[in-house]
N, C-alpha and C positions, 0 to 999 in steps of 0.2 A: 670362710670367716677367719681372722685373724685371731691371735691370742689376745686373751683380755691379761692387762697389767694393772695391778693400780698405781697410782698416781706417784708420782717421785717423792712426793713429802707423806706420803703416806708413813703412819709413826710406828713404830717397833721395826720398818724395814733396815734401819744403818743403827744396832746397838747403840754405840758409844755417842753418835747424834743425837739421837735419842733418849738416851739414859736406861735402855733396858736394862733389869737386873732380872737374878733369878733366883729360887733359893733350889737348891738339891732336892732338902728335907719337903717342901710345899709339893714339888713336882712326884717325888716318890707318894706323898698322900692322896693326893690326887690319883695315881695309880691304885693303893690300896681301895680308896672309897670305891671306884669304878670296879675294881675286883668283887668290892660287897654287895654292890651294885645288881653287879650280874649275875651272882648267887642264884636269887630264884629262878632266873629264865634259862641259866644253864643247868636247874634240875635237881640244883640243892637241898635237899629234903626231901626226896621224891614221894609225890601224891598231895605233897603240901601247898605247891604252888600253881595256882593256873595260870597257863600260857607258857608252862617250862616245855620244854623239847619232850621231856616224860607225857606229862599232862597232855600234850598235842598227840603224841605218840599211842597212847591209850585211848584219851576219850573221845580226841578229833578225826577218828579212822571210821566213823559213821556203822560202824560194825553192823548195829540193828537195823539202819536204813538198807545198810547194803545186802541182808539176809531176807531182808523181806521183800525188795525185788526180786533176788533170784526164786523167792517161792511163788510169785506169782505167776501162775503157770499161764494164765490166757493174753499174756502181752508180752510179746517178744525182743522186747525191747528193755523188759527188765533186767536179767542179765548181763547185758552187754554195758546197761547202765552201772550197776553193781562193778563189774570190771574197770569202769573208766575214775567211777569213785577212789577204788581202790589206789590205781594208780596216781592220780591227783593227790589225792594222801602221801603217799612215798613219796613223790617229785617238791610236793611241798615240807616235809620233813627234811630232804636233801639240801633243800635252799635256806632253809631257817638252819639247820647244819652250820652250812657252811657261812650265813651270817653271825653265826655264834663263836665260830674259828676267826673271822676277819676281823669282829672284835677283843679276842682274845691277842691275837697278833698284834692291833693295834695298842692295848693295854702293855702289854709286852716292849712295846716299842717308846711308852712312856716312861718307862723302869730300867732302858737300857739309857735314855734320855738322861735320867737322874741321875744314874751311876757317872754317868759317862763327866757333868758337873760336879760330882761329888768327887774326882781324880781331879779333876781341873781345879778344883777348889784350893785343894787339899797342895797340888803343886803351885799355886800362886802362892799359899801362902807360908808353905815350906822355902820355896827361893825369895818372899820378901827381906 
């Protein structure tokens, strides 16, 4: 399969054809909202939010499920069960992790964005 492009008149592709503008100030808020944004799911208030990395970390590790297989002594398949919970818990903490990094990253990468127009501004219109 080939690369998909879009189309040559496709609008915001040629700035100055197109008339994009941008503001610094707009692009940095946009950053900050998406900061506030992700407050609760990165754990902000811990115990206050459900679905935070905490909240997952505590109460979606199935604890009671998983202690009450291993006491079942006449199925031996409890156990092992229990074990595989457990790890399924940690594998899935890792990946919510690390999607909480790759949005942090990208947050980051909107605020380097902004700066980066907020010097370009500032030297347009110092040399105008």
């Amino acid at each position: 399969m080939g690369e998909t492009q879009p189309p040559k008149n496709w609008p915001g592709l040629e700035a100055e054809r197109d008339g994009v503008t941008y503001s610094a100030d707009k692009i940095m808020n946009i950053a900050k909202a998406l900061r506030e944004i992700m407050k609760p799911v990165n754990g902000g208030g811990y115990g206050e939010y459900q679905g935070s990395i905490q909240d997952l970390s505590v109460n979606g590790s199935l604890a009671d499920v998983r202690q009450h297989l291993q006491s079942l002594e006449r199925w031996e398949a409890g156990p092992s069960m229990a074990t595989t919970l457990s790890q399924a818990h940690r594998e899935f903490l890792n990946v919510y992790q690390e999607a909480l990094q790759n949005f942090d990253i990208a947050i980051a990468l909107v605020e380097a964005g902004a700066g980066k127009y907020k010097v370009t501004n500032a030297a347009n219109e110092g040399g105008a």
